[in-house]
C-alpha positions, -999 to 999 in steps of 0.1 A, spaced: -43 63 343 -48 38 316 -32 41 286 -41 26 245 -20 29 214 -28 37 173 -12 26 150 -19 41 117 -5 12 90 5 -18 104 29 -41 91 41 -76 112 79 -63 110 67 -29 128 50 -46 150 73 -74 167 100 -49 164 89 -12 171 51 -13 182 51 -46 205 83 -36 227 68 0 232 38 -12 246 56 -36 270 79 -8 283 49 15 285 28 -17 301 0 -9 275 -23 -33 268 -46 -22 241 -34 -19 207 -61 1 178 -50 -5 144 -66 21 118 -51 3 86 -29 -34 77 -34 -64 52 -56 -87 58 -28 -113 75 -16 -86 94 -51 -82 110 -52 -123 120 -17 -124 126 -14 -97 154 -42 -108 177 -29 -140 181 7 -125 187 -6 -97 206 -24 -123 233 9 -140 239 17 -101 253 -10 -97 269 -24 -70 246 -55 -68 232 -52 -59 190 -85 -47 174 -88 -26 143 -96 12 150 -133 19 142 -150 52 144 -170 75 120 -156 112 107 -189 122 117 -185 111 150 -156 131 165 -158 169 177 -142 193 193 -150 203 229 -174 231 213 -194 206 194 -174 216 159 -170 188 135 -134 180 131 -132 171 97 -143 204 87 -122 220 110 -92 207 100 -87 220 69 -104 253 74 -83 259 104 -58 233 120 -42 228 83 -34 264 79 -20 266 114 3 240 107 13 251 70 23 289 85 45 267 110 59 243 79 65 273 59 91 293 80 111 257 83 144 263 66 139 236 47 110 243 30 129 277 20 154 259 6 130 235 -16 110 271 -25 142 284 -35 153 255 -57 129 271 -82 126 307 -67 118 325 -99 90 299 -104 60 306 -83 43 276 -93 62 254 -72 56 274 -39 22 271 -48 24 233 -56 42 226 -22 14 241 -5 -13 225 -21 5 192 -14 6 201 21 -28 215 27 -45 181 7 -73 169 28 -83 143 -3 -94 113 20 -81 87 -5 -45 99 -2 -31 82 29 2 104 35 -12 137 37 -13 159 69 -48 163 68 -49 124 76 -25 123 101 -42 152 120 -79 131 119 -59 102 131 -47 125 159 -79 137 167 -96 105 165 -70 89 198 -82 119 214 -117 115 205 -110 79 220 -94 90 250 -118 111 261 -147 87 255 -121 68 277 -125 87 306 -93 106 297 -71 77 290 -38 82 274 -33 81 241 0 73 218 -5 73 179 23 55 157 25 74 124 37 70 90 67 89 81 63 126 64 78 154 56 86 175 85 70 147 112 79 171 136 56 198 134 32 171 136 47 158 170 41 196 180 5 193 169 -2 157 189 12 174 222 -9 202 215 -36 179 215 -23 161 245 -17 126 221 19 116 220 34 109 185 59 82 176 67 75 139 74 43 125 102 30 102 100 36 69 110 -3 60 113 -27 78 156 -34 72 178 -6 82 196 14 55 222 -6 54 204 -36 46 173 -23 27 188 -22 -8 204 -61 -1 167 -73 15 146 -53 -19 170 -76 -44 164 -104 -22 127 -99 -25 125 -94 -59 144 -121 -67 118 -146 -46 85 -123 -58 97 -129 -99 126 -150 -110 109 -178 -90 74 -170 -97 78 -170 -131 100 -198 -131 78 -225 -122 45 -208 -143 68 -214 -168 80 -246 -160 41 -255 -155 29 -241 -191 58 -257 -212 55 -290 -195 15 -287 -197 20 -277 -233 45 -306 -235 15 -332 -225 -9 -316 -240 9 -322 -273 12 -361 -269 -24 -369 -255 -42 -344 -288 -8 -328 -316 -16 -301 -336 -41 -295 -360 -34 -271 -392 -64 -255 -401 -70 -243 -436 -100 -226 -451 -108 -234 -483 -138 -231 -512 -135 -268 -524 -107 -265 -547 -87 -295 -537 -73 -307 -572 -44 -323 -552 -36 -345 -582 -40 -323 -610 -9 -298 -612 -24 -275 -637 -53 -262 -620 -51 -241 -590 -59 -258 -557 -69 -243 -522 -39 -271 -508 -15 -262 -531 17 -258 -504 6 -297 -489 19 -309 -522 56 -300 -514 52 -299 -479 64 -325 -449 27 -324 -431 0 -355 -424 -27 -356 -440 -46 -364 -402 -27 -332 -394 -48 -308 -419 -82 -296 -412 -106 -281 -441 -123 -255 -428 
């Protein structure tokens, strides 16, 4: 039986060092990518030849996938498969003990709900998301000639029940890292990055300005601009004059300008 992989964000960290080795152990050699950067997307075709994998970005249409009675799935979802999973979510003992962190406050049971039944298609760590991404391997598989299908998701909030819901749907679930550097190293590697992203950034834009400012200065200098209504009088101390300061002041005459 064949077998192809999704992943659902990319990243060339994940996939030299989680994604590429699974699919060599598993001897998979198709690789979907639903989302990644741009580089990512050049980047991983050209890496993923040199494993023999073929690295394509995972196109289909919402409108496209169904269930088995002919149901659209994105309406589905969250009228049936979402409150299948939240019953499921909701007798976790962890989600009792976030409930209870505000238990005379009803609000917040409400509010975790809500944040677990989203199905807002621009917010890309809901469960409504993950579940279409599910849905869509399968969709794949079966169009496949029932292919096997492994989906690489984000990490969320109680990924498990997920898992459950992927071997429901005969799709096996794997999550990725959520960085790239272990714990241990994650806090060292964010300084390090900031450090290069900024400090250096600014550094030479800074560097660049000053020393275009610098040349600038000795191919034109400065002009001072001064509006006036033609009451010059420089030589006549008694009467007011629209130059008055120039009189007591350090300044070139080639470096005023009447306006």
């Amino acid at each position: 039986m064949s077998s192809f992989c999704v992943v659902e964000n990319l990243s060339l960290w994940n996939f030299l060092f989680r994604v590429a080795p699974f699919l060599v152990q598993k001897r998979i050699q198709k690789l979907l990518v639903v989302d990644a950067t741009p580089f990512v997307f050049w980047a991983a075709p050209v890496l993923g030849r040199m494993a023999g994998v073929s690295v394509s970005r995972f196109r289909f249409r919402s409108i496209d996938i169904k269930d088995e009675e002919g149901l659209l799935l994105r309406l589905r979802i969250p009228n049936k498969d979402l409150h299948d999973v939240f019953k499921i979510v909701s007798q976790d003992p962890s989600f009792q003990k976030i409930c209870d962190f505000k238990e005379k406050d009803g609000r917040w049971a409400t509010f975790l709900s809500k944040s677990i039944g989203s199905f807002d298609p621009h917010e890309t760590q809901t469960f409504f998301r993950a579940m279409m991404i599910l849905q869509a391997a399968r969709w794949q598989a079966r169009k496949e000639s029932g292919a096997k299908a492994f989906v690489f998701l984000n990490q969320r909030p109680w990924g498990e029940t997920l898992a459950a819901y992927g071997k429901q749907q005969e799709v096996g679930v794997l999550f990725l890292p959520s960085a790239g550097l272990g714990d241990k190293n994650r806090l060292a590697y964010g300084y390090l990055r900031s450090f290069f992203q900024h400090f250096l950034y600014w550094r030479w834009i800074l560097k660049f300005r000053r020393k275009t400012s610098i040349q600038n200065r000795k191919k034109t200098g400065f002009k001072l601009a001064v509006e006036h209504s033609g009451y010059f009088n420089l030589d006549r101390a008694d009467l007011y004059s629209d130059f008055f300061f120039w009189q007591v002041s350090a300044i070139k005459g080639d470096d005023i300008v009447g306006v």
